[in-house]
C-alpha positions as CSV (number, residue, x, y, z in Angstrom):
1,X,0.0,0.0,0.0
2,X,1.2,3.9,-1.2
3,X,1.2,6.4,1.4
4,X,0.2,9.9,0.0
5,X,0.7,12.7,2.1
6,X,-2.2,14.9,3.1
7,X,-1.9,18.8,1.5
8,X,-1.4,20.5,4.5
9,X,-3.2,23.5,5.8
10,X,-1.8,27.2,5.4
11,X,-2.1,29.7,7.5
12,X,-1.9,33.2,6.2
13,X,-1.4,35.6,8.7
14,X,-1.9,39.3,8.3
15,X,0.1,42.0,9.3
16,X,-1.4,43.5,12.9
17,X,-1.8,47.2,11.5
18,X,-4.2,45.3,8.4
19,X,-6.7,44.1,11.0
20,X,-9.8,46.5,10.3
21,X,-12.7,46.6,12.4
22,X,-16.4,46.4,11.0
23,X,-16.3,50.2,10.6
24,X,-13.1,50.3,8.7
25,X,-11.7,52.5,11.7
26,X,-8.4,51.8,12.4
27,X,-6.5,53.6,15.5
28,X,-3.5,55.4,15.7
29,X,-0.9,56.2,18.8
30,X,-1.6,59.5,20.4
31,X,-5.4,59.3,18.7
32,X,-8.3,60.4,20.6
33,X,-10.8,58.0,20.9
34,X,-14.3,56.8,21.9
35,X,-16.1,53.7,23.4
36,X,-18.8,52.3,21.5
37,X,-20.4,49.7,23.6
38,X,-20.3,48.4,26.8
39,X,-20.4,49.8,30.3
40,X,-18.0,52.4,29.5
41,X,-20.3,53.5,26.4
42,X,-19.5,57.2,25.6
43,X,-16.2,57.3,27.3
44,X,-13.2,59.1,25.4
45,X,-9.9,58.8,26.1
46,X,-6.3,58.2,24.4
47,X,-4.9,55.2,22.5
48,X,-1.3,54.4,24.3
49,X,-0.3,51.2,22.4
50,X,-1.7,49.1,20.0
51,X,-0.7,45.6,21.6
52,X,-2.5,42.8,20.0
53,X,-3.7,42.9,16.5
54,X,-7.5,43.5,17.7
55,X,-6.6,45.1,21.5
56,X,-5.6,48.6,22.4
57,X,-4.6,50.0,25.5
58,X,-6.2,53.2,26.2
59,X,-6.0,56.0,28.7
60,X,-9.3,56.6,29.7
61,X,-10.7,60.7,30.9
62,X,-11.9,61.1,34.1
63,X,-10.0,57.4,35.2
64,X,-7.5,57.5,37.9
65,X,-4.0,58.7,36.4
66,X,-1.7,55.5,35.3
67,X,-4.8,53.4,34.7
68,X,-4.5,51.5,31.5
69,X,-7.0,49.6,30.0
70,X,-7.0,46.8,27.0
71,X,-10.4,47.6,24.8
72,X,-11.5,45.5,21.4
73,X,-10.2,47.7,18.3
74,X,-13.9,46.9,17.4
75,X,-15.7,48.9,20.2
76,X,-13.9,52.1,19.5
77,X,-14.2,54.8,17.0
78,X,-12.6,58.1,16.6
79,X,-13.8,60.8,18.5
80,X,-16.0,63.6,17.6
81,X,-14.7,67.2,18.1
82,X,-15.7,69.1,20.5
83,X,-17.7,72.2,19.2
84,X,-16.7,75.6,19.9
């Protein structure tokens, strides 16, 4: 009996920075952004790092100073300027 090998499968990986979310919003370092969902809905705050392909660390306003937290690329959008 012949042994055949089995085509393998591939696994094409993208690059972390081509990750989009469903919006097509993709944040920056330094950007200002907002939370979509969730129980911090409406919050704004500043993108630190971009860690993980679909995480971000963000600096939350009105949070305690030197607290970081890891939000979903997907529950954040840029935010709106303020009107003046």
């Amino acid at each position: 009996m012949r042994r055949t090998a089995l085509p393998q499968p591939t696994k094409k990986r993208q690059s972390p920075l081509a990750t989009l979310s469903p919006t097509g919003f993709r944040p920056a370092i330094g950007q200002t952004v907002q939370v979509t969902s969730g129980q911090l809905a409406g919050m704004r705050g500043v993108v630190i790092e971009i860690g993980n392909p679909s995480r971000c660390i963000v600096q939350l306003d009105g949070v305690a100073v030197g607290v970081f937290l890891a939000i979903n690329c997907k529950w954040l959008r840029r935010a709106p300027r303020p009107r003046t």
